[in-house]
Structure formats: C-alpha cells, structure tokens
C-alpha positions as CSV (number, residue, x, y, z in Angstrom):
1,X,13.0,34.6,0.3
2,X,13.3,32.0,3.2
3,X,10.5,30.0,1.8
4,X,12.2,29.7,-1.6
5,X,15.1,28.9,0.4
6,X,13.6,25.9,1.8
7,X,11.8,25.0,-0.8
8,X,14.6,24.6,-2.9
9,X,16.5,22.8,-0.3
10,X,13.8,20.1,0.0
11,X,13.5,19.7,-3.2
12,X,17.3,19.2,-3.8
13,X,17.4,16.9,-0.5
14,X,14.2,14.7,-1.8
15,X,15.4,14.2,-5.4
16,X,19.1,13.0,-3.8
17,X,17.2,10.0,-1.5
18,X,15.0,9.9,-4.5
19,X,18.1,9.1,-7.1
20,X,20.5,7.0,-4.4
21,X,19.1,3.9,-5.1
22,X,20.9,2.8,-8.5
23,X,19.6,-0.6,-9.1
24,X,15.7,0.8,-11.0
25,X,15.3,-1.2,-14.3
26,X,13.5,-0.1,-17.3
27,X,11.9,-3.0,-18.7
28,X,9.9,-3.0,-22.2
29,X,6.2,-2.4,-21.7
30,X,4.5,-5.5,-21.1
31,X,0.1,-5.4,-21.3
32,X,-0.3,-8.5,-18.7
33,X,-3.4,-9.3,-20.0
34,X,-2.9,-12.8,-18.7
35,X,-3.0,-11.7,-15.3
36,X,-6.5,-10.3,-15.8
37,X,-8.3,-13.6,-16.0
38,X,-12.1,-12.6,-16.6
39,X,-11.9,-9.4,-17.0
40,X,-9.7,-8.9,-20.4
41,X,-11.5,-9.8,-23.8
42,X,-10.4,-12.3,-25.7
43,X,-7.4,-11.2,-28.3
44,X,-9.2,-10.9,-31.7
45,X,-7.0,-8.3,-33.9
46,X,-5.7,-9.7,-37.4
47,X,-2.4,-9.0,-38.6
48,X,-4.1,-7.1,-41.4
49,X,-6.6,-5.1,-38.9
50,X,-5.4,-1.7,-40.1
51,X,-5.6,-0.6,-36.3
52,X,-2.2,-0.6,-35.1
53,X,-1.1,-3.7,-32.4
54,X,-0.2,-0.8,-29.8
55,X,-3.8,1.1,-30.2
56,X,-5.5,-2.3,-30.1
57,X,-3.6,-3.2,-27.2
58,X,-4.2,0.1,-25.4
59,X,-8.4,0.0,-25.8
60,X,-8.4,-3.7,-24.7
61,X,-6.6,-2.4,-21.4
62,X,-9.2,0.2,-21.4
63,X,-12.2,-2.1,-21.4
64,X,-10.5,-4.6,-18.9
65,X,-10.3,-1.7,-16.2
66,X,-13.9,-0.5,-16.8
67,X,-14.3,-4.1,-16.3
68,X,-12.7,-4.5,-13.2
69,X,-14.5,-0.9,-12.2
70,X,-17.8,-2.0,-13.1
71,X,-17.5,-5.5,-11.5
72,X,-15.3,-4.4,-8.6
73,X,-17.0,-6.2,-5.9
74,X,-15.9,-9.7,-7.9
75,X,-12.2,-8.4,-8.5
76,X,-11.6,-7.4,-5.3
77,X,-13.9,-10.4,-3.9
78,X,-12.6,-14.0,-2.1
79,X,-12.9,-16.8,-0.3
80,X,-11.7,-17.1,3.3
81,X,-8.5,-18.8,3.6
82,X,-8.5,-22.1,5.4
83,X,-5.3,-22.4,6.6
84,X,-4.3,-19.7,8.5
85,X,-1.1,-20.3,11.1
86,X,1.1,-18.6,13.5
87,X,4.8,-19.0,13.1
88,X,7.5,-18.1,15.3
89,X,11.1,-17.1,13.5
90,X,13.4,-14.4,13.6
91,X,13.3,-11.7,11.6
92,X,15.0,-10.8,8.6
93,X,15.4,-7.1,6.8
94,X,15.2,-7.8,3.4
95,X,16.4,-5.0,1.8
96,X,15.4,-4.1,-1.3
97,X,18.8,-1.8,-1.9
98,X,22.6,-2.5,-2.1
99,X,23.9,0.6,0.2
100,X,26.4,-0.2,2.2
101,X,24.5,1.1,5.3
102,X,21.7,-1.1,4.4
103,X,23.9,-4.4,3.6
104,X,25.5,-4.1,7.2
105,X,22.3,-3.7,9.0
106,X,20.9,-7.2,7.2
107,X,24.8,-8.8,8.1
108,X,24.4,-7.6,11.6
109,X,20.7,-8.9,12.0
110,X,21.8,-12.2,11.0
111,X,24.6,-12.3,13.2
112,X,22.6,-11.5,16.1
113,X,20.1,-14.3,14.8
114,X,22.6,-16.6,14.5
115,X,24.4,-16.4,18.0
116,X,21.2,-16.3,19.7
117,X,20.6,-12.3,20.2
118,X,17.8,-11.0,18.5
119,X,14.4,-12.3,19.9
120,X,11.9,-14.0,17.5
121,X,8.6,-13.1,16.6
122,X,5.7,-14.4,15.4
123,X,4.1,-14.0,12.1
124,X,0.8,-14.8,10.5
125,X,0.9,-17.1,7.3
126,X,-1.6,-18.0,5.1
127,X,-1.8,-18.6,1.3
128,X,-3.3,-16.1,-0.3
129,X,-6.8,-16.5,-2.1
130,X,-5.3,-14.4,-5.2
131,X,-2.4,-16.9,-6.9
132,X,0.2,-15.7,-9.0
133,X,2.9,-17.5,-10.8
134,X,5.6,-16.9,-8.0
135,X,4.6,-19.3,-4.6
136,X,6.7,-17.5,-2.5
137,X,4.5,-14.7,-2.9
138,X,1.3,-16.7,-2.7
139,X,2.1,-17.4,1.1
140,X,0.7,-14.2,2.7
141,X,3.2,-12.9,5.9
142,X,2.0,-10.1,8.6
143,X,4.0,-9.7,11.6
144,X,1.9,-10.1,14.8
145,X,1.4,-7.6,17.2
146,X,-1.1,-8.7,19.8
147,X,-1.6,-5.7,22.7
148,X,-1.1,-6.9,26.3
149,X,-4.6,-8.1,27.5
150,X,-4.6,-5.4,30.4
151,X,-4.4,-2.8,27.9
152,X,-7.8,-4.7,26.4
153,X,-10.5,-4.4,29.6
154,X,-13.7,-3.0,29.1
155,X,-13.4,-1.8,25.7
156,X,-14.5,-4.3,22.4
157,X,-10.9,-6.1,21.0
158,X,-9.4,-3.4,18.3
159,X,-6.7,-4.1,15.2
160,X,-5.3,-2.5,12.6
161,X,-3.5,-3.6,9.4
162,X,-0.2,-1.8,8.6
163,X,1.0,-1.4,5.2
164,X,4.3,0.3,4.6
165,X,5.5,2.1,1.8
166,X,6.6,0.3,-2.0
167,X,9.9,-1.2,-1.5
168,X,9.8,-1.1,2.3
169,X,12.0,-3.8,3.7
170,X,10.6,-5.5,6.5
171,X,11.2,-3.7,9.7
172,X,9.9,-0.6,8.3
173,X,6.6,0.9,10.1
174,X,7.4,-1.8,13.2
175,X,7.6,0.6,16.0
176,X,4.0,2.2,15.0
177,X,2.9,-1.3,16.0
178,X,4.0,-1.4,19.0
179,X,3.1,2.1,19.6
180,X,-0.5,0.6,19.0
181,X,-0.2,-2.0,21.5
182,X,0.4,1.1,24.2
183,X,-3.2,2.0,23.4
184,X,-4.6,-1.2,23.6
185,X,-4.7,-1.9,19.8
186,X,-3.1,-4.9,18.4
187,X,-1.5,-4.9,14.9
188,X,-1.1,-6.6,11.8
189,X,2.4,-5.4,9.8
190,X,1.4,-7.0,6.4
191,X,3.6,-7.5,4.0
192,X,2.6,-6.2,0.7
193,X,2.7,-8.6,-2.6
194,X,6.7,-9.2,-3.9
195,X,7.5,-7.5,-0.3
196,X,10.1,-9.1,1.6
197,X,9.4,-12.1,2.5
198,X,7.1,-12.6,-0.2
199,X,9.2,-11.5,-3.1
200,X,10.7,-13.8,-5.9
201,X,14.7,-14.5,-5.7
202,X,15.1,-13.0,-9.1
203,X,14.1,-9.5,-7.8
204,X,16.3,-7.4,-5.3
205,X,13.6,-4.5,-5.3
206,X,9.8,-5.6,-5.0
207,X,9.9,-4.4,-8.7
208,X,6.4,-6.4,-9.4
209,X,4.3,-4.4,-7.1
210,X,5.0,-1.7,-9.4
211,X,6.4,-2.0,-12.8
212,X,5.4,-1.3,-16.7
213,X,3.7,-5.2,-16.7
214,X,0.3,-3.4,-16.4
215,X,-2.0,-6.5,-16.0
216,X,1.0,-7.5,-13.0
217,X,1.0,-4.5,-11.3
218,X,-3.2,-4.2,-11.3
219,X,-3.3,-7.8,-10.2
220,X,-0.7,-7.2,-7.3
221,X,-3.4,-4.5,-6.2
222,X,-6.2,-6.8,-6.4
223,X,-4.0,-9.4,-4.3
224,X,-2.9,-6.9,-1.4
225,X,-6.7,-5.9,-0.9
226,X,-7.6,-9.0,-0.7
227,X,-5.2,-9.9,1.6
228,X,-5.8,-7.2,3.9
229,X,-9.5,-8.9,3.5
230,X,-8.4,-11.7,4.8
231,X,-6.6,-10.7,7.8
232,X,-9.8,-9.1,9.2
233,X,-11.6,-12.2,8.6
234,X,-8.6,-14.2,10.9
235,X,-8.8,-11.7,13.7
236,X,-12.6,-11.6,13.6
237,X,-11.8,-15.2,14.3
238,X,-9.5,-14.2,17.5
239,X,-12.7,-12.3,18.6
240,X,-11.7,-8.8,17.4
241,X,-14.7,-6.7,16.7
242,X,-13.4,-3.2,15.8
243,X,-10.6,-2.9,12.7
244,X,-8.5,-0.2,11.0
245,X,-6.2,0.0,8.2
246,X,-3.1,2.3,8.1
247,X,-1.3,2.5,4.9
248,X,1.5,4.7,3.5
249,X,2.3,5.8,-0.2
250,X,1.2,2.6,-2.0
251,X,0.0,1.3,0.7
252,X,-2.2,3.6,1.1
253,X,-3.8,3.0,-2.5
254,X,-4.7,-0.4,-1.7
255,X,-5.9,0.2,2.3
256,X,-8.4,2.9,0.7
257,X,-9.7,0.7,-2.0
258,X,-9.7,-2.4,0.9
259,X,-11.6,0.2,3.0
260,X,-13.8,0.9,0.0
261,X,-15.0,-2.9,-0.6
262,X,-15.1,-4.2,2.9
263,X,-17.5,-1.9,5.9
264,X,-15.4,-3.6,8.4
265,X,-13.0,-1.2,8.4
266,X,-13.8,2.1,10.2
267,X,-10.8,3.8,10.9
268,X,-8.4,4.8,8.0
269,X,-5.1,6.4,8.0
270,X,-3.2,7.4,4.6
271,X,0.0,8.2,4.9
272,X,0.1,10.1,1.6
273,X,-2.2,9.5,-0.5
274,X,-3.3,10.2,-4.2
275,X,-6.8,9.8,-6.5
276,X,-5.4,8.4,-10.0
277,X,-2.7,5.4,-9.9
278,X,-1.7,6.4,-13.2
279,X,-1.2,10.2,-12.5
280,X,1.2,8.7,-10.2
281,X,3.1,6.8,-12.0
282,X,3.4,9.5,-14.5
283,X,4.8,12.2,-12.9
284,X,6.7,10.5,-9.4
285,X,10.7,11.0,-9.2
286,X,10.4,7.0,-7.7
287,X,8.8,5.8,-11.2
288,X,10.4,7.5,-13.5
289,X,12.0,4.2,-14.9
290,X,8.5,3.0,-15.2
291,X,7.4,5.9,-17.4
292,X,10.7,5.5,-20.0
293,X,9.1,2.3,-20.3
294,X,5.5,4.0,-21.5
295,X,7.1,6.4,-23.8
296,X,9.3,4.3,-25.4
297,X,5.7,2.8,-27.0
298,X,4.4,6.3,-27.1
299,X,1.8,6.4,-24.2
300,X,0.6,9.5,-22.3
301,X,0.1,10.5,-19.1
302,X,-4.0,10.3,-20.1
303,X,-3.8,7.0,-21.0
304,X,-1.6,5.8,-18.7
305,X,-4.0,7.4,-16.1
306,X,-7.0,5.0,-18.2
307,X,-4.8,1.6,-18.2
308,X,-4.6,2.0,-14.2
309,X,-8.4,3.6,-13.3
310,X,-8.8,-0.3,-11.7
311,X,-6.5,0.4,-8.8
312,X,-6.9,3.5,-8.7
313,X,-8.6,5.8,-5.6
314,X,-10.6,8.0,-7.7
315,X,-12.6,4.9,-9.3
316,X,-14.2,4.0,-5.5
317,X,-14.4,7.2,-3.9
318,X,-18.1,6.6,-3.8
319,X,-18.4,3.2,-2.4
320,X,-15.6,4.3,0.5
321,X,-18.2,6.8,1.5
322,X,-20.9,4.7,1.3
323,X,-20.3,3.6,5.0
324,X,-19.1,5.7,8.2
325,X,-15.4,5.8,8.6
326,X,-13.0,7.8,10.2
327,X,-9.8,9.0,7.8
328,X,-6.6,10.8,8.7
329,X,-5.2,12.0,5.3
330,X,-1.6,13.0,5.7
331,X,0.1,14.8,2.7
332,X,3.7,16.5,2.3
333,X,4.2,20.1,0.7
334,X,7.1,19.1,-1.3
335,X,6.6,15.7,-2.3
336,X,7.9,14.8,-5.6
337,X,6.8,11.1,-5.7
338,X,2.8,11.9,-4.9
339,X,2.9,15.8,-5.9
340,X,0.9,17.6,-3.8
341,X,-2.0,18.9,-6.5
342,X,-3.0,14.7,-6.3
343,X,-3.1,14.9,-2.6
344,X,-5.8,18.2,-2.5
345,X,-7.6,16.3,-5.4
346,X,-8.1,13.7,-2.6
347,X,-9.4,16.1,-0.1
348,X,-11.6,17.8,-2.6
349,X,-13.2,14.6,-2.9
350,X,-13.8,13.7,0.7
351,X,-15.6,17.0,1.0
352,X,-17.5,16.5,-2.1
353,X,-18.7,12.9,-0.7
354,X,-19.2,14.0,3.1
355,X,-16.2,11.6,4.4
356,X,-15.3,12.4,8.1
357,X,-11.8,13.5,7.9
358,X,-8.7,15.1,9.3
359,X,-5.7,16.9,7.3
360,X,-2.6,16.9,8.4
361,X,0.4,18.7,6.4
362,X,4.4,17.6,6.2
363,X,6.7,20.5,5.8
364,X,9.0,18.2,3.8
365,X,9.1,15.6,0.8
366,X,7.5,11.7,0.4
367,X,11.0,10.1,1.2
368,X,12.3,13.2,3.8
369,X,9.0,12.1,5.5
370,X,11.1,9.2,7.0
371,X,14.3,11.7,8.0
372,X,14.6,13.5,11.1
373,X,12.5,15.8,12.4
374,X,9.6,15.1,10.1
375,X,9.3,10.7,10.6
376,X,8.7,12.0,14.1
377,X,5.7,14.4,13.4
378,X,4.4,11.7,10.8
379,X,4.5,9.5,13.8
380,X,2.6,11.6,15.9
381,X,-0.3,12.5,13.6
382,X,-0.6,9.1,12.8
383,X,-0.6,7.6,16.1
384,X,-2.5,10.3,17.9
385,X,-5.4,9.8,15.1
386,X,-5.7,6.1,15.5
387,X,-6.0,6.4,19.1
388,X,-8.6,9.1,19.6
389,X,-10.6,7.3,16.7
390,X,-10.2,3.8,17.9
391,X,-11.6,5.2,21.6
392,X,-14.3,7.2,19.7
393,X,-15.8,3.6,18.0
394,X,-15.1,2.3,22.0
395,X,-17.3,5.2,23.6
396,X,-20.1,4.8,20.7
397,X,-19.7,0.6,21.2
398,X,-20.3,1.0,24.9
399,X,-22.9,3.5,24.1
400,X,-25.1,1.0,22.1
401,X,-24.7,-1.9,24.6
C-alpha cells in the first residue's frame, strides 16, 4: 500500500516539473537530409513513383543511419582543432525557461556581474570541427576546472568531461566539478551543441539538440562527440594522461557513443541512460511535443526507433566494450523521461558484452533526480564512482611504471 503510495506520488510530482515549462513547440516533421552530408543518397523519387513521398522519405532515413552505423568511425571522426584558447568572462545562466524563479536568478547574476561581484572564470573555446549553419554554435565553450596542483603529486594528471542534461542552462552540474578538483581531478563542463552559450538567438530552449528535424538532431549528436573528442586531444596537450567522461540524460547518449569511438576514455559515468534514441523520444514525458510532430505524418515508435539507430547506444554497444573501461550506470525507478525498462535494457547489455560496471538505483523520477533528497544521493554515487575509479587507473599506472 505504501509503495503505491509513493509511487503514485512520484509519478504525479515528476509529470508536474515535467509539464511546468510551457514554451515546447511542435514543429512539422522535417527529414534534414541536408545535414547528413555523405551519408544520405541522393533524392531520386519521381512525382509519379507510385511509392508515397513520406515512405520514400522514411527508407532514405533508413539507409542514411545504417550508413552512419556502418561507417561510424568517419561520422564520428575529425580533425584536431587548431585554435584552441582560454578566455576569462563572467558567467552567464542562460536559461532555457521563462519561470519567474529562473528570470530573477539570470537578473541577479547580471547585476552582480555588472557591479563587480561575481568572480570570472575561464572557459575553453574552440571552433568546432563539425560546422552547422548557426556560428554561434560552431564556437565550442567548456568551463575550466583545473584541480589545485597539490592535489596532482605522484599520481599521472586526470580529467573528466561533464555533460549536463538537454536544456541545462549553464551552471548546471558546476559543483560536481569542483567536487572533482577535491580529488585531484580537473574538469571540463562542456557545453552541449545549441546549449547556452552556444545556442542561436532565435531559440529560448536548446530546441535543436533535440527536435522532429531528424537529420539536425543526428548531426547535433555527431557534433557533441566530436567535441568531447576534441577536448581530450587539448588536455592531452596540457599533459593529461588519464580521461573520463560523465554525462547525464542526453548527455549521457553522446559520452557513451564518444566513449565508444575514442579508447582514451576509461572511466564512464551515465547519469541515466537508455539503448535506443528513438525508444526515447517516443515514449519520454519531456518529448512528447516531438512525437505529435511524428504522428501528425503517421510514424511509429519502430520507425522512429530506425530514423535515430545513428545516435543511438544500442548501435555501439560492441565497440564501447571493445576496450577496458570502468562505467557507473545510474537509473531512476520512476522515471518517465528514460522509463526504466530502457535503463535494464542497458544493463542487460553490459552483462551480455563483459563491460565492468556498477548499478546504482534513484528512488525517484529523471527531473525529481535534481530535487531534494535525491540530487544529493545522485551526487554521491556519481562522485564516489569517479574517485575510486580515477585512483584505481592511478594504482594500475604506478603499477606498470
């Protein structure tokens, strides 16, 4: 009885912060095949082609993901930016709703700014090797968290890239930084494609992340790995020899598929985490606008699940356990955004392919998960995991040397 209790309380409590935010658009379905350069076929169907535009359409998509599946190593592959830069500014929220709460806080932060009371920080820029047709999200931005050099003797130089959550305005997942720098790790707090700093004027929510523009939203996936990619490569540069990735929701999608392509990174943390984009997209309270969009052309959750298999988990779950890593999986028992069946899919799969792993369980929802009690236990198992694993790779370095 008390269970059923709870469970309908979280559930009522998760669809409420699920349902706040009022500024979601539907927009008509768009097949973004122009954003798949290489890896879409050319558009061949006549007008009299008695194959309807919308199935045409739907197999082309198809193809281009097997595509990008097949040749995955040359999607998700670069060149090393050249012109990497550390720039010191103060920083800005960005929300990405129009809550009153939420407005204050970004009036507040500029106030302080302005009369000389906030501190600044620094930030590493680059431009990103993955261009788009919006320059202010070309110019990669990742808040710098360098850990005090005393915390760095007699151990190799360790970082981690932090990706926050979809919409995540850009002091969200800070303070896990600097609870890295405690242990000695530095961080990277990298803002995800159309994120904050990075997203377009038109936009008030990072909408292009994630939206019913498929070839958009695969190619935003292919930028943020890439990108992640690329921060590795600068602080290899600073001497850094040991890297991790921590990403929550979707940004946990593209740090498994970054851990997937590039051995570099040996400790992963998903902060909720699912096997098909698609499935996701389907069936989560926080896409549901994206969804009206699919069946307002008719589209099912199957195919939906086939138009995304490019970005999605499930399609590299071999090739992440091709090398030794060390992964924290962290899902929530009443999530309505990643439903929990997705998140045991995920686990089922790590056992099936051997990956070294550790479970931990949230007795609450994907967006309660930032509330109190439960941000604070999400804290905990995150940042207890990246410590003991980051001293494990330190043991076994000074093992081998």
């Amino acid at each position: 009885m008390l269970s059923r209790l709870y469970a309908k309380w979280m559930f009522d409590w998760e669809t409420a912060l699920t349902t706040r935010d009022t500024n979601r658009i539907v927009r008509p379905l768009e097949w973004g095949f122009d954003w798949l350069d290489g890896f879409a076929s050319p558009e061949n169907h006549s007008p009299d082609s008695p194959v309807p535009q919308i199935d045409h359409d739907l197999q082309r998509m198809i193809h281009a993901n097997q595509q990008i599946v097949a040749h995955s190593d040359q999607f998700f592959g670069y060149q090393t930016p050249l012109d990497f830069r550390l720039e010191t500014r103060h920083p800005q929220l960005f929300p990405t709703n129009v809550r009153p709460e939420t407005l204050a806080q970004d009036a507040e932060l500029k106030l302080q700014a302005a009369v000389g009371e906030l501190e600044e920080a620094e930030f590493l820029r680059f431009t990103s090797p993955v261009r788009t047709r919006y320059p202010e999200n070309d110019i990669v931005n990742a808040r710098w968290y360098p850990a005090p050099a005393e915390k760095q003797v007699g151990k190799p130089k360790q970082a981690i890239i932090v990706m926050p959550q979809w919409n995540a305005d850009a002091f969200s997942h800070n303070a896990l930084c600097s609870i890295f720098n405690r242990f000695g790790i530095s961080a990277l707090r990298l803002s995800k494609p159309y994120h904050d700093i990075r997203r377009p004027a038109e936009l008030e929510r990072s909408d292009y992340a994630v939206s019913s523009n498929i070839g958009r939203t695969t190619a935003a996936c292919q930028q943020a790995v890439v990108d992640i990619r690329s921060c590795i490569d600068w602080l290899e540069s600073q001497g850094y020899e040991q890297f991790g990735v921590l990403g929550t929701s979707l940004g946990s999608c593209y740090a498994f598929i970054a851990a997937a392509h590039d051995p570099r990174i040996q400790v992963c943390a998903f902060n909720h985490a699912s096997t098909w984009f698609g499935d996701v997209v389907w069936t989560g309270q926080s896409t549901r606008h994206i969804r009206a969009s699919f069946e307002q052309v008719g589209l099912t959750q199957n195919q939906v699940r086939e138009i995304f298999t490019g970005i999605s988990p499930m399609s590299y779950m071999q090739r992440f356990a091709a090398n030794p890593k060390r992964a924290l999986v962290i899902h929530a028992t009443y999530d309505l955004t990643f439903l929990r069946e997705f998140s045991l899919d995920v686990l089922d799969n790590f056992d099936r392919h051997q990956i070294d792993y550790l479970s931990k369980v949230l007795p609450c929802g994907h967006y309660t998960t930032g509330e109190t009690p439960y941000k604070f236990m999400d804290g905990w198992y995150m940042g207890s995991f990246v410590y003991k694993s980051f001293k494990r790779l330190a043991e076994q370095y000074g093992a081998s040397s």
